[in-house]
C-alpha positions as CSV (number, residue, x, y, z in Angstrom):
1,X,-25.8,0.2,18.2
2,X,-22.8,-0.9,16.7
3,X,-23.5,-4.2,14.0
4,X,-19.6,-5.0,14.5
5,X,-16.8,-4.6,16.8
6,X,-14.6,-2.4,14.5
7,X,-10.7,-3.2,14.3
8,X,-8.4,-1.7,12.6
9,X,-5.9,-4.2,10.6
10,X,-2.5,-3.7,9.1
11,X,-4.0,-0.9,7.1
12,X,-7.4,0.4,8.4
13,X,-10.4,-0.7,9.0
14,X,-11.8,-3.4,6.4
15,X,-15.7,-5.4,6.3
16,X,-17.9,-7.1,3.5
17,X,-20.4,-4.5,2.0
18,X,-23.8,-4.5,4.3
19,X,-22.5,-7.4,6.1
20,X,-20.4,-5.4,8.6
21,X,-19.3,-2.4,6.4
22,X,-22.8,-0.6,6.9
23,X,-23.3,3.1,6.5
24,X,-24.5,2.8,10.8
25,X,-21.0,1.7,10.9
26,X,-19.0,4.1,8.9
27,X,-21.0,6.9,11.0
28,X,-19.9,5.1,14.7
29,X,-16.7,4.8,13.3
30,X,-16.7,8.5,12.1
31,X,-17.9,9.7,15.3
32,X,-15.0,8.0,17.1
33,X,-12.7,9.6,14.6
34,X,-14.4,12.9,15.4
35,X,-13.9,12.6,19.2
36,X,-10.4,11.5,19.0
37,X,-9.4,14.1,17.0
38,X,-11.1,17.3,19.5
39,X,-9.9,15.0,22.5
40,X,-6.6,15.9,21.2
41,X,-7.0,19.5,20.2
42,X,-7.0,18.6,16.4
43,X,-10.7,19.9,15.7
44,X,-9.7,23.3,14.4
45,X,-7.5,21.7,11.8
46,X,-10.1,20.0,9.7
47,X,-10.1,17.0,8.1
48,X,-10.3,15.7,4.9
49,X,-12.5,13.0,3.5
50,X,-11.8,10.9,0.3
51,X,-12.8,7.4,-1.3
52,X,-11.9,5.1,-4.4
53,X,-13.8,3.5,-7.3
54,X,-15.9,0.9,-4.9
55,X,-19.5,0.2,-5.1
56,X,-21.2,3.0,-2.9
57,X,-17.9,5.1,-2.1
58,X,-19.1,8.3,-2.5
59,X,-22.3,7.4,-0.7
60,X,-20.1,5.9,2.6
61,X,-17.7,9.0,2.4
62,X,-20.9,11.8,2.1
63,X,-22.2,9.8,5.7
64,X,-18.8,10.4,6.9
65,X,-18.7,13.6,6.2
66,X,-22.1,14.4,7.4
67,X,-20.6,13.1,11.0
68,X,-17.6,15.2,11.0
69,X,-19.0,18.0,10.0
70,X,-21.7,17.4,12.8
71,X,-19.2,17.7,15.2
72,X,-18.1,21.2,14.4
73,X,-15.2,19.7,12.1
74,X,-14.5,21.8,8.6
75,X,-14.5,19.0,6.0
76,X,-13.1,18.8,2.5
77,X,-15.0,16.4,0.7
78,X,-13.5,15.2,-2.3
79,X,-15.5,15.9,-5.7
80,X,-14.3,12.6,-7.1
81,X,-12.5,9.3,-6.2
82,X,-9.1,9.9,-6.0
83,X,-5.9,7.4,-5.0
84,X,-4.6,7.3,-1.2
85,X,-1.6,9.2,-1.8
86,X,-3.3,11.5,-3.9
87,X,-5.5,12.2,-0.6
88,X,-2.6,11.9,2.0
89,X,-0.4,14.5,-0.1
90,X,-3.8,16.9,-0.1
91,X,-3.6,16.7,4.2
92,X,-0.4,18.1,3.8
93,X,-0.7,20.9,1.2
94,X,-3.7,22.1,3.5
95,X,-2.3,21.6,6.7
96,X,-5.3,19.3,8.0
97,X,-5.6,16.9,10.7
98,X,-5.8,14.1,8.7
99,X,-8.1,12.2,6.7
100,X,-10.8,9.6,5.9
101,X,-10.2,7.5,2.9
102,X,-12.9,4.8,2.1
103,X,-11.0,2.3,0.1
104,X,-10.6,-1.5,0.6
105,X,-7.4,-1.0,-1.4
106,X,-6.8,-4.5,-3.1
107,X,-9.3,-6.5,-1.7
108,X,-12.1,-8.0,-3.8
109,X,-15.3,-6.1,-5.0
110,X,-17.7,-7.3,-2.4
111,X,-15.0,-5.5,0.2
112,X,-15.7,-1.6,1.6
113,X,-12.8,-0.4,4.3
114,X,-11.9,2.7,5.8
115,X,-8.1,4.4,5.9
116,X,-7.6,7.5,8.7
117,X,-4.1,9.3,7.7
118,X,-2.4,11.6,10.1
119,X,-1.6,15.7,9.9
120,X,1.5,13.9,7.9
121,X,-0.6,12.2,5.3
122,X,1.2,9.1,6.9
123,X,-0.8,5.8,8.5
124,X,-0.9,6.3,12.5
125,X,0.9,4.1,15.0
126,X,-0.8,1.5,17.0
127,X,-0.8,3.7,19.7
128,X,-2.9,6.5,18.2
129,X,-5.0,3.5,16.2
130,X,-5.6,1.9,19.6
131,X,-7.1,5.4,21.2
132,X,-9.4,5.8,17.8
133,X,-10.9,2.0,18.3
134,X,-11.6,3.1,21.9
135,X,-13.3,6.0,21.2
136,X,-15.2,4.3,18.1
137,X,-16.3,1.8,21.2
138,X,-17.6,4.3,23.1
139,X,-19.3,6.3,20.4
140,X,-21.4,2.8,19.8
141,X,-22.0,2.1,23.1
142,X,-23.4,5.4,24.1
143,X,-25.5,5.9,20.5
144,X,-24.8,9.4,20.4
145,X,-24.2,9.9,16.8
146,X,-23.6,13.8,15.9
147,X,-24.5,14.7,12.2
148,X,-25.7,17.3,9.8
149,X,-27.4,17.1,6.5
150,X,-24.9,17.1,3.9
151,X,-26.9,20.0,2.0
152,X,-27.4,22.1,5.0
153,X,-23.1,21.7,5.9
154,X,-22.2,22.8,2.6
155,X,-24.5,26.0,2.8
156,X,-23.3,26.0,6.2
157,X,-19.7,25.9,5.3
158,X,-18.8,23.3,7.4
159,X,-18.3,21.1,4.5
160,X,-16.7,21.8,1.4
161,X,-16.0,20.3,-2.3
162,X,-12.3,19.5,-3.3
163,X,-9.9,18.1,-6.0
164,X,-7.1,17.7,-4.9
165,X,-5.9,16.3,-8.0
166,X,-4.2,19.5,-9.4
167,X,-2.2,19.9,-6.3
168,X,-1.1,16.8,-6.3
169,X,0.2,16.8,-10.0
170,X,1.9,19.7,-9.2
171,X,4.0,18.4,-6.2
172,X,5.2,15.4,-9.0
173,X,6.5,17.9,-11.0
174,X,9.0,18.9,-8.3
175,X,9.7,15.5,-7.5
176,X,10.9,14.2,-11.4
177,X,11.5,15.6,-14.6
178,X,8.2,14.9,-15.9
179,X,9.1,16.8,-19.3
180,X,12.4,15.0,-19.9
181,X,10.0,11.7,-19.6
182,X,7.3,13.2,-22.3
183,X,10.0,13.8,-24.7
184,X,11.3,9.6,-24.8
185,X,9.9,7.1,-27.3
186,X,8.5,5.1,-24.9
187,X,5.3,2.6,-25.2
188,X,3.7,2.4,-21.7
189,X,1.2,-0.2,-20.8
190,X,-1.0,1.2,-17.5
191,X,-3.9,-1.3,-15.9
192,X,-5.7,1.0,-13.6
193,X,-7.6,-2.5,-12.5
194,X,-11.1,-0.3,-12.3
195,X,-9.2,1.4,-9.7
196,X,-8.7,5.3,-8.4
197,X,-5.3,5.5,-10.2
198,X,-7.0,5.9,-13.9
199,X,-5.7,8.2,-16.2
200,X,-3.2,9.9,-13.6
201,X,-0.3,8.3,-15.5
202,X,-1.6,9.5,-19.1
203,X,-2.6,13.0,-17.7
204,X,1.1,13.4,-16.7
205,X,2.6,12.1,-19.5
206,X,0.9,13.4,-22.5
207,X,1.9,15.9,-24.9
208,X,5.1,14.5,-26.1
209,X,6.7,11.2,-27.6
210,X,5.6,8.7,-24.8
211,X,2.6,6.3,-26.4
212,X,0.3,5.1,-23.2
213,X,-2.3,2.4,-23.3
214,X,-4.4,2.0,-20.2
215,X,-6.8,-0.8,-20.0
216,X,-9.6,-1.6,-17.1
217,X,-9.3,2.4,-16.7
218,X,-13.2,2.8,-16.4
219,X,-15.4,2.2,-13.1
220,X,-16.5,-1.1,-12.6
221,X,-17.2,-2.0,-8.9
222,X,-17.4,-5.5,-9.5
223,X,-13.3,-5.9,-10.7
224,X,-14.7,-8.3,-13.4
225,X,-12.5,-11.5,-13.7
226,X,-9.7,-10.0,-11.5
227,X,-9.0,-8.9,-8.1
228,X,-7.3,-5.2,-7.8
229,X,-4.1,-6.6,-6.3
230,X,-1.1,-5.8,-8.7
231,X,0.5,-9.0,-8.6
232,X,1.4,-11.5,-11.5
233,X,-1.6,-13.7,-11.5
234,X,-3.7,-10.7,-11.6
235,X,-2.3,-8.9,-14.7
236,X,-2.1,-11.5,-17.1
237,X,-3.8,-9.8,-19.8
238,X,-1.8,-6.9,-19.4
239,X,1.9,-9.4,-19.9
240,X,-0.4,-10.4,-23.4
241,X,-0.8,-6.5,-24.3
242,X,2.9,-5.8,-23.4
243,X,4.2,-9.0,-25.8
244,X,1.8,-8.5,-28.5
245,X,2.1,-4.9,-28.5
246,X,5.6,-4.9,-28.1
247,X,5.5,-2.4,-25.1
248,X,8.6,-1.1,-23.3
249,X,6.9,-1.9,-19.9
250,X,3.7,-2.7,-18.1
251,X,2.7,-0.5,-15.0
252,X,-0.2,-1.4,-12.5
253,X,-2.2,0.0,-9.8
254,X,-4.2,-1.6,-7.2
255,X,-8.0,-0.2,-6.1
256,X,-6.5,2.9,-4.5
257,X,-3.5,3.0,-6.4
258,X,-0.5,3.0,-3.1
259,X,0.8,-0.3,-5.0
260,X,2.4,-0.8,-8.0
261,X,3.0,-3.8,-10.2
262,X,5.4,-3.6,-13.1
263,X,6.0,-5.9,-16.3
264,X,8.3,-6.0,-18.1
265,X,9.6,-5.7,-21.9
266,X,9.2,-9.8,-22.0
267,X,6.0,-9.8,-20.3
268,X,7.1,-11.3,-17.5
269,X,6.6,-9.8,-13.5
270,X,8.8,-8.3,-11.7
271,X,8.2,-9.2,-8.0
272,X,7.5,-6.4,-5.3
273,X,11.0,-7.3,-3.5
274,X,12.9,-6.6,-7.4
275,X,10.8,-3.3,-7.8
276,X,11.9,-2.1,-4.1
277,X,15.6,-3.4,-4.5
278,X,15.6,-1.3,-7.7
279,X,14.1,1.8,-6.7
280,X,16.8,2.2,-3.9
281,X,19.2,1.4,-6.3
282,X,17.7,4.1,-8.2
283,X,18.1,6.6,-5.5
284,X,21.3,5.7,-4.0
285,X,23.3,5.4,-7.8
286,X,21.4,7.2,-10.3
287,X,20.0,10.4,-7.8
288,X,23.0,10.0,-5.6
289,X,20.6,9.8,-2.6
290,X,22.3,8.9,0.6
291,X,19.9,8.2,4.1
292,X,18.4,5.3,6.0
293,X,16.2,3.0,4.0
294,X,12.9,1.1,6.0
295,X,11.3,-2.3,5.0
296,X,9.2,-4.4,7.0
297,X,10.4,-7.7,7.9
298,X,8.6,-9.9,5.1
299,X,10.6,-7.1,2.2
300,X,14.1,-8.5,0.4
301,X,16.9,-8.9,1.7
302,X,19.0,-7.5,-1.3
303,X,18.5,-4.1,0.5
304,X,20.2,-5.1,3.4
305,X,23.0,-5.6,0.9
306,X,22.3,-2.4,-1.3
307,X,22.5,-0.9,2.2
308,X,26.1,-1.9,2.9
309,X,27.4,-1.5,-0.8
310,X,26.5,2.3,-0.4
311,X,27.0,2.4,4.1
312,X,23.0,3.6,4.4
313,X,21.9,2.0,7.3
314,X,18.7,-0.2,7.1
315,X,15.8,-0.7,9.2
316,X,13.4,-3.2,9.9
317,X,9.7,-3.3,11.1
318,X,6.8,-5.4,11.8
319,X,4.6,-6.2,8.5
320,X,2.3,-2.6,7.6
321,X,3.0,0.7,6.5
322,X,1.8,1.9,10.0
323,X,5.4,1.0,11.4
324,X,6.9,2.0,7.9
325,X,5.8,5.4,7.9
326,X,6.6,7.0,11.6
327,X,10.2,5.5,11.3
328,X,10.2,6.8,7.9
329,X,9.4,10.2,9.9
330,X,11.7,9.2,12.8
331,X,14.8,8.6,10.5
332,X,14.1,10.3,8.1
333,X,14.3,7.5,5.4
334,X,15.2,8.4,1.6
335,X,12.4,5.6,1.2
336,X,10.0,3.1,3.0
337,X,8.1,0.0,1.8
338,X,7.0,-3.4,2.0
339,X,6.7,-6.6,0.4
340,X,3.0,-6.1,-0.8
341,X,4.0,-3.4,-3.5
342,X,4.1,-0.4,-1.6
343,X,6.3,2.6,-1.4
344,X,6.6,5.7,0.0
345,X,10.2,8.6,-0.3
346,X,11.5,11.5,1.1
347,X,10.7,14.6,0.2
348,X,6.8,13.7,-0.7
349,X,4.8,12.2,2.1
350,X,5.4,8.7,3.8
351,X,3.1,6.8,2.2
352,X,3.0,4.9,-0.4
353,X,2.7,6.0,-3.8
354,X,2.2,3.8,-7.0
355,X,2.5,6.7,-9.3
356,X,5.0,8.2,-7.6
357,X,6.6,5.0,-7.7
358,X,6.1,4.1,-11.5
359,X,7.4,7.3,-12.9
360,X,10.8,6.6,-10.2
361,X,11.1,3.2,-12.4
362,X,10.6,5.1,-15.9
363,X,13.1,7.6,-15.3
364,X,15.4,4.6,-14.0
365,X,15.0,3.0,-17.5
366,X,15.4,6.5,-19.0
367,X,18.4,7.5,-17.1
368,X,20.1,4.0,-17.6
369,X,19.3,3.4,-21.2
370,X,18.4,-0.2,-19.9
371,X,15.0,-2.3,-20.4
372,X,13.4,-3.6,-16.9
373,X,14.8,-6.8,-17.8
374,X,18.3,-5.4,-18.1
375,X,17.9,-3.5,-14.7
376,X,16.8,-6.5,-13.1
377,X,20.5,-8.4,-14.1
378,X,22.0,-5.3,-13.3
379,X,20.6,-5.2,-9.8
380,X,22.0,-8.9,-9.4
381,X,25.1,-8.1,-11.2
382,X,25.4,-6.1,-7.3
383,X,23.9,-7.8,-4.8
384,X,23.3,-11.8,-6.2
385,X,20.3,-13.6,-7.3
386,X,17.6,-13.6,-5.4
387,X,14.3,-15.4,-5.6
388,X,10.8,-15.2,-3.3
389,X,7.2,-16.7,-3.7
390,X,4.4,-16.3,-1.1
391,X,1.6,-18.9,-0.5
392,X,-1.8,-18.1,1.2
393,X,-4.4,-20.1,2.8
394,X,-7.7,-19.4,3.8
395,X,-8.2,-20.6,7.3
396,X,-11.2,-20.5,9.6
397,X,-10.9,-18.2,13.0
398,X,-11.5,-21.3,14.8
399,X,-7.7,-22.8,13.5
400,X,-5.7,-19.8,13.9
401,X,-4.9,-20.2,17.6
402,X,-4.0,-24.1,16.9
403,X,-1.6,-22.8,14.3
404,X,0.0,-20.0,16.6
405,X,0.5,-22.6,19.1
406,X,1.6,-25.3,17.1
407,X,4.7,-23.0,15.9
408,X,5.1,-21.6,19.3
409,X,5.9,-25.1,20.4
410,X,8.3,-25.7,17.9
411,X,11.6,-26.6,18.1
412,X,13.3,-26.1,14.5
413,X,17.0,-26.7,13.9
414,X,17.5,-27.0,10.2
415,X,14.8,-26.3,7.3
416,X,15.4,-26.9,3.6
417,X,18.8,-29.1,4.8
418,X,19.8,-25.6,6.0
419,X,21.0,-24.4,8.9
420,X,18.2,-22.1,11.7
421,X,20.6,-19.4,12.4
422,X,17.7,-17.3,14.1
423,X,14.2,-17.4,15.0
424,X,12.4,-14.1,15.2
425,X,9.1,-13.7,16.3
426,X,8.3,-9.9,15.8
427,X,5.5,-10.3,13.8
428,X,4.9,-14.3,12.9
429,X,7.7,-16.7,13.0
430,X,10.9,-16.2,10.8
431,X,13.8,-18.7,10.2
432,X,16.4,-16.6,9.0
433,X,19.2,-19.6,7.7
434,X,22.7,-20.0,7.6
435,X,23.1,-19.1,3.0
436,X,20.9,-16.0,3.9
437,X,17.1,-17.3,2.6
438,X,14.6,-17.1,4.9
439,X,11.3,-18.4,5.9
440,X,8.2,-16.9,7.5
441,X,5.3,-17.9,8.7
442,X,2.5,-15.1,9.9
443,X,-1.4,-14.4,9.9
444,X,-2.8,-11.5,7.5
445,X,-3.7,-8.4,9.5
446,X,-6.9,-7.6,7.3
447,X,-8.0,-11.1,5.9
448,X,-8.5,-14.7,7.3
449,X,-5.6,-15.9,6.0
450,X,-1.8,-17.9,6.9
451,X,0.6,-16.5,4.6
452,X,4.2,-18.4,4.4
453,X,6.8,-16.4,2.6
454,X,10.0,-17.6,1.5
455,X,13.5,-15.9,-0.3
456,X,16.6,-17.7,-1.4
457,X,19.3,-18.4,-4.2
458,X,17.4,-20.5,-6.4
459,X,13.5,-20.7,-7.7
460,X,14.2,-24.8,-6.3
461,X,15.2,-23.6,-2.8
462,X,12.3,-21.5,-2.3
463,X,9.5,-24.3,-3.3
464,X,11.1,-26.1,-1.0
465,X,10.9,-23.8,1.6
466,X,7.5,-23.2,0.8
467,X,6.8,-26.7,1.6
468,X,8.8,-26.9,4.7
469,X,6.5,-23.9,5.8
470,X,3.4,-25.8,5.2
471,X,4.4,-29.0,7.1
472,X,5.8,-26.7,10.1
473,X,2.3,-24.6,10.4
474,X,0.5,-28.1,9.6
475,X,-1.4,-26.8,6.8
């Protein structure tokens, strides 16, 4: 019997360890998973199963496996944790129907979640999310769980050990000059934040002139004293390293290493929204890329700009890779991301990719001869300053409907002394204003929480908007 309704958020499925993240219900959810997938004729194909750094990964992936495999379903089980894209790129090289990634990506350490990634390595549409919660529903109504004994599968054959590691590091190689990189004098400052990404960046770029320091590279389920979120409250030790070790740059990675955070030469953060400005700019000047860029609606407007500098067209989605990644497909995008840190480009999988992404930024510096600093007033030397903060606040389920209504109701002609030019309610409510900031106001996908998100000119026009969001939700 099922402990918890399942739901899949903005990115998966996501509970507190033994609270409702129980190995009963990874196995319900795996079954559901299972019968989608020979509902749909994908059974044959086999599916891969992989997991991060968390307390008991292995251990939730291995019951997993025992399910799918019970159902008849070849599984590659992963010898070791191993980042989402790392995973995703794997379901491609071996032409699987997808995979099972137990990760809770950023959240804290108490958190355990589940990922399923399509025969692209890509997330899945609502749609095909909507048909695997129906089928998890009916797999815990009826209790009929099918497994084997992970033992008797692998004698068996029906499950199998993997690393897809190698593969992976071979694909990157394609992708970038990864010997041109070895050969610069760079210092590089990596915080794996006890997370899957360890030691990929220093296993790429070894053997040459580049000096790497990684710190919170070892397993530690409890992320002591930080959360595994690469954002600038999170990484103030590694802004210390970078200053007192006079580093070139800081690079991060969150628990399953599909976000990136980077520092830079000064220490200070460069926001998720100056990172995806500048890695388009990267492909569009330095690669001399040309195709559609996709962001979801709470990403930076300065690619809306970049997009008519260089005539790409540019297009928008609800918050959640999940939309990213089939448009991605759909048009096929030179690049996809979205505000929380996440990217994903053409011509590797559509998903996001933190290492993928950091070694993009190093060869930007490389190619440019310019410090991340100096990038960053070269990217407003092009499309104008901008500036964005986010605010979160914990609410109780009980007050999220009073909040959705209370901005349903309202009527809003001017915020911050500017002019409402538009209201758009795609996902949360968004006042897009007259000088081209805008505000927005939505509800996390995976946590209890009201975000309000704000852009503009000036650091002083965004706090304000940031407190015109909190009087509008009533927070």
């Amino acid at each position: 019997m099922i402990e918890h309704t399942i739901k899949f958020g903005t990115d998966g499925w996501r509970g507190i360890i033994a609270e409702d993240f129980t190995f009963n219900n990874v196995r319900i959810c795996s079954q559901g998973i299972a019968n989608h997938l020979t509902r749909n004729g994908l059974n044959q194909k086999g599916l891969i199963i992989g997991y991060d750094t968390r307390f008991a990964s292995e251990d939730f992936a291995a019951a997993a496996a025992e399910v799918i495999a019970g159902n008849g379903i070849k599984t590659h089980l992963c010898l070791r944790p191993a980042p989402t894209p790392v995973i995703s790129y794997a379901v491609t090289a071996a032409k699987a129907a997808g995979a099972i990634i137990i990760t809770a990506s950023h959240n804290p350490g108490q958190w355990n979640g589940l990922k399923y990634r399509s025969k692209e390595g890509a997330s899945v549409s609502d749609e095909v999310i909507s048909k695997i919660e129906k089928e998890i529903a009916s797999a815990a109504h009826s209790g009929e769980i099918k497994k084997i004994a992970l033992d008797k599968a692998l004698k068996r054959g029906l499950i199998d050990y993997l690393d897809p590691r190698p593969i992976y590091l071979d694909n990157l190689k394609q992708l970038i000059n990864v010997e041109d990189l070895r050969r610069q004098k760079l210092n590089i400052i990596v915080d794996s934040m006890y997370g899957a990404g360890a030691g990929y960046f220093e296993t790429i770029l070894k053997g040459g002139n580049v000096k790497i320091t990684e710190i919170h590279a070892e397993r530690n389920p409890l992320f002591p004293n930080i959360q595994p979120e690469p954002i600038a409250k999170n990484l103030t030790r590694l802004s210390q390293l970078i200053v007192g070790q006079k580093a070139d740059i800081g690079l991060a990675t969150d628990g399953d290493a599909d976000r990136i955070g980077i520092i830079d030469e000064r220490g200070t953060f460069l926001n998720q929204h100056q990172v995806f400005a500048l890695l388009c700019l990267y492909l569009l000047e330095v690669c001399g890329e040309r195709g559609p860029m996709v962001k979801t609606l709470t990403s930076t407007s300065m690619l809306s700009r970049l997009g008519q500098i260089f005539g790409v067209p540019v297009h928008e989605t609800p918050v959640g890779f999940k939309y990213v990644a089939p448009l991605m497909i759909q048009k096929k995008a030179m690049i996809g991301g979205e505000e929380s840190g996440g990217y994903g480009f053409r011509g590797h999988i559509p998903e996001r990719d933190a290492i993928l992404a950091g070694l993009y930024f190093l060869d930007f510096m490389v190619k440019t001869g310019k410090t991340p600093s100096q990038l960053l007033d070269y990217l407003y030397s092009k499309v104008g300053p901008h500036y964005y903060a986010r605010t979160d606040f914990h609410i109780p389920k009980s007050k999220r409907q009073t909040i959705f209504n209370r901005l349903a109701s309202l009527s809003v002609n001017t915020i911050a002394d500017t002019k409402v030019s538009k209201i758009d309610t795609t996902d949360g409510f968004r006042f897009l204003l007259d000088d081209e900031s805008w505000l927005l106001i939505r509800f996390s996908g995976t946590e209890p929480l009201v975000r309000i998100y704000a852009e503009a000119g000036s650091p002083e026009k965004v706090t304000k908007l940031l407190q015109e969001g909190n009087k509008l939700a009533g927070l």
